[in-house]
C-alpha positions as CSV (number, residue, x, y, z in Angstrom):
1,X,-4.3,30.8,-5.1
2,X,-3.7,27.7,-7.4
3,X,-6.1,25.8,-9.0
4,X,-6.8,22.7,-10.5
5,X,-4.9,23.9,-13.8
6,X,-1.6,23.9,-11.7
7,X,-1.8,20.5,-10.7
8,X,0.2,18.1,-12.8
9,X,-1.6,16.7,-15.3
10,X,-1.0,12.9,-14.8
11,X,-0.1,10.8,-11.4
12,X,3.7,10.3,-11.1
13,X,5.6,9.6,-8.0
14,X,8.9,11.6,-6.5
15,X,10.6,8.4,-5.6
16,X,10.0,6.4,-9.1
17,X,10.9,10.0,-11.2
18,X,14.4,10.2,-9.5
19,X,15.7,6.8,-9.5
20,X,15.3,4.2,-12.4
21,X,15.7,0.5,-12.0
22,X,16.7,-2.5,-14.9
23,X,14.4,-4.1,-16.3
24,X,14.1,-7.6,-15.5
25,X,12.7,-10.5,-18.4
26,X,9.8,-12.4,-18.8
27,X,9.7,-15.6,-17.7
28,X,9.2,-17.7,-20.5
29,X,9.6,-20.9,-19.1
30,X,9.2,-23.5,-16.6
31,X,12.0,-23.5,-13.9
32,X,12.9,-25.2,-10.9
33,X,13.8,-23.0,-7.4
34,X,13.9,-23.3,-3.6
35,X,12.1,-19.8,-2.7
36,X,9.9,-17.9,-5.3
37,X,8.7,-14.8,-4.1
38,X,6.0,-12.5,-5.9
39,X,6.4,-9.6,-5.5
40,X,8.8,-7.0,-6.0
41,X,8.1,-4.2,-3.4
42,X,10.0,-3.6,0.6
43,X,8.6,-7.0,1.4
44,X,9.6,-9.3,-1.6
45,X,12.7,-7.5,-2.0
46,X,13.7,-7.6,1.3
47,X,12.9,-11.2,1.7
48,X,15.3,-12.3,-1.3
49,X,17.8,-10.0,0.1
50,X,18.0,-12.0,3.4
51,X,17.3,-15.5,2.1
52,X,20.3,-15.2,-1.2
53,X,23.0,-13.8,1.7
54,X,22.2,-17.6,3.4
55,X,22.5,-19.5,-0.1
56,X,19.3,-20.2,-0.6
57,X,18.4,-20.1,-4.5
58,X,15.4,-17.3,-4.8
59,X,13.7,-16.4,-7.4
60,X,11.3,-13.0,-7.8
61,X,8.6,-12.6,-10.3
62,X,6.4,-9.4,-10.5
63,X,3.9,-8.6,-12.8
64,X,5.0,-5.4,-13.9
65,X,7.7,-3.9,-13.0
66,X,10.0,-3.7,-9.9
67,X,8.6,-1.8,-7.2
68,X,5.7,-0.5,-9.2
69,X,3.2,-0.9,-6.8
70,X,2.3,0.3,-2.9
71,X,6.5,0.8,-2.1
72,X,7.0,2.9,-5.2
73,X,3.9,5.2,-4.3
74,X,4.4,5.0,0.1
75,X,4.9,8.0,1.8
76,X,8.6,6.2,3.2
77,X,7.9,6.7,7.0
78,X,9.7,4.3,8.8
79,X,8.1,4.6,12.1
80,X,6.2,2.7,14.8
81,X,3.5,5.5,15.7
82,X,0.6,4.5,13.4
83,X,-2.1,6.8,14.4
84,X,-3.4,6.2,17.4
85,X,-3.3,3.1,17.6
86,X,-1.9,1.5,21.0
87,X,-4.7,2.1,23.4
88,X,-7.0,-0.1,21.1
89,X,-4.3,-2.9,20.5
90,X,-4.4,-2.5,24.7
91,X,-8.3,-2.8,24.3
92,X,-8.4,-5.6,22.0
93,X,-5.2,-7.7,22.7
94,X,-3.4,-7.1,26.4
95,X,-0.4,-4.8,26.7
96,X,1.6,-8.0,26.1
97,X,0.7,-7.9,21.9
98,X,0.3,-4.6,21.7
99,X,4.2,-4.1,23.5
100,X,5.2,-6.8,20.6
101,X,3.5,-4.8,17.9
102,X,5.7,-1.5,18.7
103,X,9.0,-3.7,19.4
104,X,8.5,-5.1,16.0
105,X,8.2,-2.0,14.0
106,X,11.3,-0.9,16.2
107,X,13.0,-4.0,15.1
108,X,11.9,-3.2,11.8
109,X,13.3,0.2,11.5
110,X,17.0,-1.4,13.5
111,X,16.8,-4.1,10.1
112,X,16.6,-0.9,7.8
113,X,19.2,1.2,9.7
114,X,21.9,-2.0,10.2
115,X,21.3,-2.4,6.2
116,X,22.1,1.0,5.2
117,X,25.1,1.5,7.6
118,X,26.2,-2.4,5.8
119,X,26.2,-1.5,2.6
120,X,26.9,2.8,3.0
121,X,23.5,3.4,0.7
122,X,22.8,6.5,0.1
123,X,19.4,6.9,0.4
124,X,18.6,10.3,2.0
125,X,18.0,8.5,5.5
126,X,17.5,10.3,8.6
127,X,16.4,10.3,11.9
128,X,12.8,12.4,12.8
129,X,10.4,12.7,15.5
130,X,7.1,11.7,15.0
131,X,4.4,13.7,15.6
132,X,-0.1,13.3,16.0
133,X,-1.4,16.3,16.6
134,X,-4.6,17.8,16.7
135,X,-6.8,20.9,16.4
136,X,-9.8,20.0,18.1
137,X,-11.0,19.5,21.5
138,X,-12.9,16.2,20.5
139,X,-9.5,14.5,20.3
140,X,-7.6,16.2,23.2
141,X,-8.4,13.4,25.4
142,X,-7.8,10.5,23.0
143,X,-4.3,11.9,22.9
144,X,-4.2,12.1,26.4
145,X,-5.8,8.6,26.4
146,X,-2.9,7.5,24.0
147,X,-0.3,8.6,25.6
148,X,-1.3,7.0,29.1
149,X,-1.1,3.7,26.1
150,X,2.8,4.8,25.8
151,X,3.5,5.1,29.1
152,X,2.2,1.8,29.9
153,X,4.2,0.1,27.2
154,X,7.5,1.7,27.8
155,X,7.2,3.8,24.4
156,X,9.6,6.9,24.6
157,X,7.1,10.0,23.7
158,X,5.6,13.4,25.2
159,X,2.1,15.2,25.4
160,X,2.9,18.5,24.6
161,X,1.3,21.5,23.3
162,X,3.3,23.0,20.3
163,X,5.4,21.3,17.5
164,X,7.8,22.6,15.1
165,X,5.6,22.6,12.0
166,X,3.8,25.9,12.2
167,X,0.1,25.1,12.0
168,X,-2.7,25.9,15.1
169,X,-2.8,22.9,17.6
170,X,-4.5,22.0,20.9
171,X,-2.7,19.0,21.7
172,X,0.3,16.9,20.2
173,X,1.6,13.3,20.9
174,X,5.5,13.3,20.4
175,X,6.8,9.4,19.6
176,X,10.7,10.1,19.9
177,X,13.8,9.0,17.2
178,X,11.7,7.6,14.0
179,X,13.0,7.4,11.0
180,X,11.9,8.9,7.4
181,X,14.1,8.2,3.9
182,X,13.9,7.3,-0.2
183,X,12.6,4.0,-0.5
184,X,13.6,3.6,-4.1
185,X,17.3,4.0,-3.4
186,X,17.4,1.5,-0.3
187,X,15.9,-1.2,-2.2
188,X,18.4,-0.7,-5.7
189,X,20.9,-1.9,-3.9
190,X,19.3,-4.9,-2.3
191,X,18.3,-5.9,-5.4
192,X,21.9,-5.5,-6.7
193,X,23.1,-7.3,-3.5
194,X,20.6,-9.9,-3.7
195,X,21.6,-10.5,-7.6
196,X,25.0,-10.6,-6.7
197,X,24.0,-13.4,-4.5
198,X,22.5,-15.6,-7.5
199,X,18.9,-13.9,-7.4
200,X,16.9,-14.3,-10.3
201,X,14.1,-12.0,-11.2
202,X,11.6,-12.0,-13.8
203,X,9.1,-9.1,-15.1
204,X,5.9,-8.5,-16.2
205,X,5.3,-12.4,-15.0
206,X,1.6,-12.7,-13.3
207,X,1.3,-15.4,-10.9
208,X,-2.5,-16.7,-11.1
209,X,-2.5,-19.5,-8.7
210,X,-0.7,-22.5,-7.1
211,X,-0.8,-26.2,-6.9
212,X,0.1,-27.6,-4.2
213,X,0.9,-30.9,-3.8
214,X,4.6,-32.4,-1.6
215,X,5.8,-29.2,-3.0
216,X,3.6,-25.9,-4.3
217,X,4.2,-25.1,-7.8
218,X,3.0,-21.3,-9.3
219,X,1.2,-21.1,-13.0
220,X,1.7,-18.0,-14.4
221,X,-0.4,-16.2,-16.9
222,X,1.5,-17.7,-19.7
223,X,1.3,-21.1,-18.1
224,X,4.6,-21.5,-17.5
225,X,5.3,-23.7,-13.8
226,X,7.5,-22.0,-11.3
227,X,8.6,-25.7,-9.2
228,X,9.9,-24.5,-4.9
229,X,9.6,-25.6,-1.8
230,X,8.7,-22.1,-0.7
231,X,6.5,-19.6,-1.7
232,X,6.2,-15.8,-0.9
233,X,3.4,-13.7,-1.3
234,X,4.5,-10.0,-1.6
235,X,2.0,-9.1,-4.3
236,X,0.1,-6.8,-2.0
237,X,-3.4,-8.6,-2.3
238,X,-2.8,-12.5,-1.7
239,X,-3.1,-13.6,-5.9
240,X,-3.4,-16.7,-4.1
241,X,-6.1,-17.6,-1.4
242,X,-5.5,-21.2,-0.5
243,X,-9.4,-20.6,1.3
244,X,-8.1,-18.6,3.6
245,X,-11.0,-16.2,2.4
246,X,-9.0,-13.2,2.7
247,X,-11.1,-10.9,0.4
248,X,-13.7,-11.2,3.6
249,X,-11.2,-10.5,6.1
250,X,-9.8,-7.1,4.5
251,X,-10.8,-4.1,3.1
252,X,-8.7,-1.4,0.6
253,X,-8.0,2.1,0.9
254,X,-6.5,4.8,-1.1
255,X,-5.1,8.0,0.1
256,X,-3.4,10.8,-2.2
257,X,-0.1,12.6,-2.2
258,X,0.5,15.7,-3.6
259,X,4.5,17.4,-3.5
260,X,4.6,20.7,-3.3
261,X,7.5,23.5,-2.6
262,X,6.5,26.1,-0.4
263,X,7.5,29.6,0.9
264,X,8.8,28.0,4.4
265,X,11.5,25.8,5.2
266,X,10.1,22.8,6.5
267,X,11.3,22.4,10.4
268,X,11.9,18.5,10.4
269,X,9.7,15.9,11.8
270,X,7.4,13.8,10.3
271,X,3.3,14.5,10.8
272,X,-0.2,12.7,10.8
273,X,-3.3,14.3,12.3
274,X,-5.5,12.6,14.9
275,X,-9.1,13.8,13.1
276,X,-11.1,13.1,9.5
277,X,-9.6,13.5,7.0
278,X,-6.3,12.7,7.5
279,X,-3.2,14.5,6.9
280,X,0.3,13.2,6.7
281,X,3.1,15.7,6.5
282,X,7.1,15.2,5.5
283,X,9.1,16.4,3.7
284,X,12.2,15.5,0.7
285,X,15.2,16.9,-0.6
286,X,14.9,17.4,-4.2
287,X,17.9,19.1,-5.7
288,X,18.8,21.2,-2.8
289,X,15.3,22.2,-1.8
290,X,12.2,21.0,0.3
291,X,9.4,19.6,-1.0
292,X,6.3,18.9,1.2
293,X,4.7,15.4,1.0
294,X,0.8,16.2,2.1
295,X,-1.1,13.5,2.2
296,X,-4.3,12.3,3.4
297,X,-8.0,11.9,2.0
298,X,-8.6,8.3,2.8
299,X,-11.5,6.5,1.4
300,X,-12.5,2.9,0.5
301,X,-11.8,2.1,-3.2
302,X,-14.1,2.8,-5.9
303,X,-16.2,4.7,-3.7
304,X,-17.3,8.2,-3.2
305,X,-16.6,11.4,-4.8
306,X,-14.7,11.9,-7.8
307,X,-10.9,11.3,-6.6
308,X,-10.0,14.9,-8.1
309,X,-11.4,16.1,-5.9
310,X,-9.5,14.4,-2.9
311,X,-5.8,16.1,-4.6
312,X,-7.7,19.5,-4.6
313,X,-8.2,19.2,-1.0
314,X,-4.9,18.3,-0.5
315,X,-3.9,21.4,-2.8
316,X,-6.2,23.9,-0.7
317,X,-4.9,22.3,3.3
318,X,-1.1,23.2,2.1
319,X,-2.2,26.5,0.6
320,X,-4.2,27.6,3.3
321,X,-1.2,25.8,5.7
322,X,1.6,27.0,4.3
323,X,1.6,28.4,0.5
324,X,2.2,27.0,-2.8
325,X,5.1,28.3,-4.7
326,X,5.1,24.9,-6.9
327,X,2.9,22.2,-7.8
328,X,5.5,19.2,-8.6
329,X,4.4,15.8,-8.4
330,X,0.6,14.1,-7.2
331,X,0.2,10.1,-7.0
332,X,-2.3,7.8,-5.0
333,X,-1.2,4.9,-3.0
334,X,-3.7,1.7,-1.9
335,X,-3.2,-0.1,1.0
336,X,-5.5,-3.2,3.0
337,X,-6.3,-3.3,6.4
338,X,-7.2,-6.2,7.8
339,X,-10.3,-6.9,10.7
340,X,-8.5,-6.5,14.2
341,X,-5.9,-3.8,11.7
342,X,-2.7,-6.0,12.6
343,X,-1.5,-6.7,9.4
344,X,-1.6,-10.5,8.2
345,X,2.1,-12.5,8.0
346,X,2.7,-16.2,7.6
347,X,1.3,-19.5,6.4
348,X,-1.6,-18.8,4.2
349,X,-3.5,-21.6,5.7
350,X,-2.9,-23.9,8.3
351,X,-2.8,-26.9,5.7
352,X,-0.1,-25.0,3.1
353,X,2.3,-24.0,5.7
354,X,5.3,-23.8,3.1
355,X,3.3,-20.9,0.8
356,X,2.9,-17.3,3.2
357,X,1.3,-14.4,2.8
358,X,2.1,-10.8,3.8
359,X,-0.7,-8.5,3.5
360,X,-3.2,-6.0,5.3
361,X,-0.2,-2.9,6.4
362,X,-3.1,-0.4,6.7
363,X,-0.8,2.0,5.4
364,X,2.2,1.4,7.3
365,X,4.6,-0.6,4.6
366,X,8.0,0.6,5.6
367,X,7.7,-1.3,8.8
368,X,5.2,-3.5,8.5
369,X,6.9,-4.8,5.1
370,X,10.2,-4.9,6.5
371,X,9.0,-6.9,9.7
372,X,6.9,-9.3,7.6
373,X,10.2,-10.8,5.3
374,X,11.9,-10.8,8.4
375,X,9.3,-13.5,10.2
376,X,8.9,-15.1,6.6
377,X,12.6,-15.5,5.9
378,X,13.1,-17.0,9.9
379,X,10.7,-19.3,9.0
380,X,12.1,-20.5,6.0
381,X,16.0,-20.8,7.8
382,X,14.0,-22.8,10.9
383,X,14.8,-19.5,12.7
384,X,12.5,-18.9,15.7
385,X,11.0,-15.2,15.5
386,X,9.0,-13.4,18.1
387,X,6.3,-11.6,16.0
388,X,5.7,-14.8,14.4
389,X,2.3,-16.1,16.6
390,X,1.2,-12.1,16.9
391,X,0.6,-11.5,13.0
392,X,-0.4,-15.4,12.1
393,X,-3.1,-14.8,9.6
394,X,-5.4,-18.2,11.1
395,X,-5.7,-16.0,14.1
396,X,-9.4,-14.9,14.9
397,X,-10.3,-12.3,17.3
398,X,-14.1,-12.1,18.3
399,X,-13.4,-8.4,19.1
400,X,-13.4,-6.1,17.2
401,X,-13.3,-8.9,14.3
402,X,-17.0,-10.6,14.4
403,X,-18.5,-7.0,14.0
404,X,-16.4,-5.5,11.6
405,X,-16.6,-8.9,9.5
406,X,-20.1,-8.6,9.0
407,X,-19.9,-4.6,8.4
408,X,-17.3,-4.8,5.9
409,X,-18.9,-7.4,3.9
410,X,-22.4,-6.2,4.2
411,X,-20.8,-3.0,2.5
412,X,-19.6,-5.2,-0.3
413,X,-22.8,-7.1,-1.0
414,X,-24.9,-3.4,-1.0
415,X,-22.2,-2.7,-3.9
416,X,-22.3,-5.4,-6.1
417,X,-26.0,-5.4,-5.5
418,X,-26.6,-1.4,-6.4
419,X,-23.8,-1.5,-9.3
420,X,-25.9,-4.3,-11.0
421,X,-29.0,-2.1,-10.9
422,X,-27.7,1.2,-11.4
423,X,-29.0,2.9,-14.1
424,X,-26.7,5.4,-16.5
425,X,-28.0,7.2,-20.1
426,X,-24.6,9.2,-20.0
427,X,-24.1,10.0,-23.7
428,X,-20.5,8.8,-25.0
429,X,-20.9,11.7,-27.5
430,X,-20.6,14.3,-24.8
431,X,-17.5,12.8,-23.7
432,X,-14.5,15.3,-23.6
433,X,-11.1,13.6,-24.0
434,X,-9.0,12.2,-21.8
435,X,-12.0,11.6,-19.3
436,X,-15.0,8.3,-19.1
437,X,-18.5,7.5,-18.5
438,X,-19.8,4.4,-17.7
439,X,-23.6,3.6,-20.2
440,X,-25.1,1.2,-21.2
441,X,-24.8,-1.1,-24.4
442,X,-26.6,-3.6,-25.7
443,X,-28.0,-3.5,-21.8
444,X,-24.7,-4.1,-20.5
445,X,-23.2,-1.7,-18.0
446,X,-20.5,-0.3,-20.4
447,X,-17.3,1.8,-19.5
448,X,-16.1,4.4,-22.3
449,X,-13.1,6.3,-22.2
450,X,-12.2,8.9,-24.5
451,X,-8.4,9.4,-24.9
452,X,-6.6,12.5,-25.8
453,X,-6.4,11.5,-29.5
454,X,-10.4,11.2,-29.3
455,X,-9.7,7.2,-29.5
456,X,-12.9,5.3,-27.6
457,X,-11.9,2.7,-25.1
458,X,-14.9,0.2,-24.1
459,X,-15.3,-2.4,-21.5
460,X,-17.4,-4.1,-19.5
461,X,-17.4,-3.2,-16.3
462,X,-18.0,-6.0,-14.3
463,X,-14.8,-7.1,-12.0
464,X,-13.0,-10.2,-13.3
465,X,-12.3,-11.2,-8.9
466,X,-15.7,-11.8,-8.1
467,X,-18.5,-9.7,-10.2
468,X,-18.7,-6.3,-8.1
469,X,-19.1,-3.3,-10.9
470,X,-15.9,-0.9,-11.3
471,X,-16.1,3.0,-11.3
472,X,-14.1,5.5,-13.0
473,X,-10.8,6.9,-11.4
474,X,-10.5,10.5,-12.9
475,X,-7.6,11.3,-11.1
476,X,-5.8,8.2,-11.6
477,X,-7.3,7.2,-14.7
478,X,-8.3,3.5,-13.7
479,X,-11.3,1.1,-13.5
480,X,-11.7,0.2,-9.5
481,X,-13.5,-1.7,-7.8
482,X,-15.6,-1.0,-4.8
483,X,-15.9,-4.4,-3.3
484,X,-12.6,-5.6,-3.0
485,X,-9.7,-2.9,-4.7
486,X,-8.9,-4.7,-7.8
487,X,-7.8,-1.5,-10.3
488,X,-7.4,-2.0,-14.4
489,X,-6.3,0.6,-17.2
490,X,-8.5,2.6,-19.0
491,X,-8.5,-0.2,-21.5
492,X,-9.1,-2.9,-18.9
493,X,-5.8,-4.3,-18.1
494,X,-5.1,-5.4,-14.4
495,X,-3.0,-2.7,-12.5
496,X,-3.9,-4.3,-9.0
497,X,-5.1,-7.3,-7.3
498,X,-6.8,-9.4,-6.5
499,X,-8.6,-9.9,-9.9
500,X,-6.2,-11.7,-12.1
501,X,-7.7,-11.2,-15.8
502,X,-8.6,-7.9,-17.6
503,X,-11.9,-6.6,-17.8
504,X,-13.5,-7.7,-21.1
505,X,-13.3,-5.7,-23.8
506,X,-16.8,-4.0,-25.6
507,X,-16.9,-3.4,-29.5
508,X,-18.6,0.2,-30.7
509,X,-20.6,0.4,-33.4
């Protein structure tokens, strides 16, 4: 059986290994513009696609690089069954939102498809039933329950009791014609058709908050002033809040991949359990031959066991499932989901109505990002959109939303609480390289990594968003943060919001 020492030593993604994009400058600095977007994953990207073919002057600034972030680690579904999920919207909202929620991922998926067949991309699209299933009799009727959901919102699917992927199951929800493909290679050539259209985009450029005044103006890191009438927030985590108090209103996820070839052909279809701990089966073409996206193993950021150990249960579900011939690639994704779980898609505040926000996909980007520069690109054109009043982010729904308000940030007050009295002696001379402890010196909570040249790496571990103590990453090798998902280096550097600065940086003796 494989082990650990098959796995691939460090994270890397199948879509950003077979495709490469430009690289873009640094803004250097101050420029005028009519739409700045940051962000450059589906939703940015997306956006300044459909706002440069009407004329409008855009310009995208990432901190990093293109499509670095949650797009360039998704899983690429491109569906509207997002767990089971409809009875609750049902529950919570009325079949009336809930029938909006699925017609917009539909829409969605139509914006991808009409795209593609636009431009001819190649980008290994095809069409694929999507399938819940489960194994246990505590879910049969929750299925059953769900489907009952479909029926009453017109949603084409089947209860059945068998599926083409070869794995025991007692029941399985069938949602028909979805949609899988490459991410990477759909967005390449938006970004070369949006460029085309007078596009201007700008790397390694953090945005760190606005002004807003007639018009809202972004400062960037390097205080240069970014003058629109419009701004986009496709950064993932809002960089700018605007007192909407969005760290309160969602919490962050990760969940791992691991691509594997196998023994077996894979069957087609796309896959995602109805039990704990998830798994998420599909497959790509890689040179001729399958390999098996399994992925799963959701927990909140920065907490619980060490995140190795979340890939080896990956690595033991598809070798007990189906074999391992190969071990090829592993990477971890992060997503937000919001109170009520609908994501969070227009005017930042009620008072700053020309700066939005798209945030809070719970996982489902493809759609969900697609849907979200749709409504925010109608709004800029004075375009009327349907979805537009279901995913307003000033909306406030007593239930589920009052009790999972207080939970969630009860959660992050018992962590920044514990993490400032937590006690560690680990010893930085037992450290073996390429791993970290977290100490304590000079009385400060301390993290040390050790890199594979035996170089130390210190900082203090204290969050730069809003004081909550990071924990070591091993199988990412990042600082995160338990109370709201900000991620650094091992030296400290921001990889993802919503903190803004690095951590500071500790001198050894």
């Amino acid at each position: 059986m494989p082990n650990a020492e098959n796995m691939p030593q460090f994270p890397q993604t199948f879509w950003k290994d077979s495709i490469s994009f430009p690289d873009f400058p640094k803004l250097k600095e101050s420029i005028k513009t009519d739409t700045a977007i940051v962000g450059g994953g589906i939703t940015g990207i997306t956006a300044a696609y459909l706002l440069s073919k009407e004329g409008i002057k855009v310009t995208l600034i990432d901190a990093g690089d293109l499509l670095n972030g949650v797009t360039g680690h998704t899983t690429a579904k491109i569906t509207a069954q997002h767990g089971m999920i409809y009875d609750e919207f049902i529950q919570h909202f009325g079949a009336e939102k809930a029938s909006l929620y699925y017609q917009a991922c539909m829409d969605a998926k139509k914006l991808i498809e009409d795209t593609i067949q636009t431009h001819h991309i190649d980008c290994d699209y095809s069409q694929e039933d999507a399938y819940i299933f489960t194994n246990s009799d505590e879910y049969v009727p929750q299925l059953e329950t769900e489907k009952k959901a479909y029926d009453q919102l017109d949603i084409p699917g089947e209860l059945i009791n068998s599926m083409p992927l070869d794995i025991p199951v007692k029941s399985v929800l069938k949602m028909k014609n979805q949609a899988q493909f490459h991410p990477l290679k759909y967005l390449k050539v938006l970004v070369d058709e949006a460029v085309n259209n007078g596009l201007q985009i700008y790397g390694n450029t953090t945005a760190v908050d606005i002004e807003y005044n007639k018009h809202p103006t972004i400062i960037t890191r390097d205080e240069c002033r970014i003058n629109c009438n419009y701004v986009i927030q496709a950064s993932h985590y809002p960089f700018y809040d605007g007192q909407g108090f969005y760290p309160t209103r969602m919490y962050p996820e990760r969940a791992y991949i691991i691509a594997v070839k196998t023994p077996e052909k894979f069957p087609g279809g796309m896959y995602i359990n109805a039990e704990s701990p998830s798994r998420s089966i599909r497959s790509v073409n890689m040179d001729g031959e399958d390999l098996w996206l399994i992925v799963g193993e959701n927990h909140k950021t920065g907490q619980g066991k060490s995140t190795m150990k979340h890939y080896e249960a990956l690595q033991d579900y598809a070798e007990k499932h189906f074999g391992i011939s190969e071990f090829v690639y592993r990477w971890s994704a992060q997503d937000l989901t919001t109170m009520d779980k609908l994501p969070y898609i227009g005017s930042v505040t009620k008072n700053e109505e020309n700066v939005y926000v798209a945030t809070g996909y719970r996982k489902w980007g493809m759609t969900n990002g697609t849907i979200a520069a749709k409504i925010i690109t109608d709004r800029i054109l004075g375009n009327d959109n349907p979805y537009s009043d279901l995913f307003t982010p000033s909306r406030f729904q007593a239930d589920p939303s009052v009790r999972k308000f207080a939970r969630m940030n009860a959660d992050v007050a018992k962590h920044l609480i514990s993490g400032k009295l937590e006690y560690t002696n680990d010893n930085i001379k037992d450290l073996e390289p390429d791993d970290a402890t977290v100490t304590r010196i000079k009385g400060k909570r301390t993290g040390v990594y050790k890199s594979q040249d035996n170089q130390l790496y210190a900082i203090d571990t204290t969050c730069k968003h809003l004081g909550c103590e990071v924990n070591w990453n091993s199988g990412d090798r990042t600082w995160d943060c338990p109370c709201h998902g900000s991620r650094y280096s091992y030296n400290g550097e921001v990889i993802e919001g919503p903190a803004k600065e690095p951590l500071n940086k500790v001198e050894l003796e």
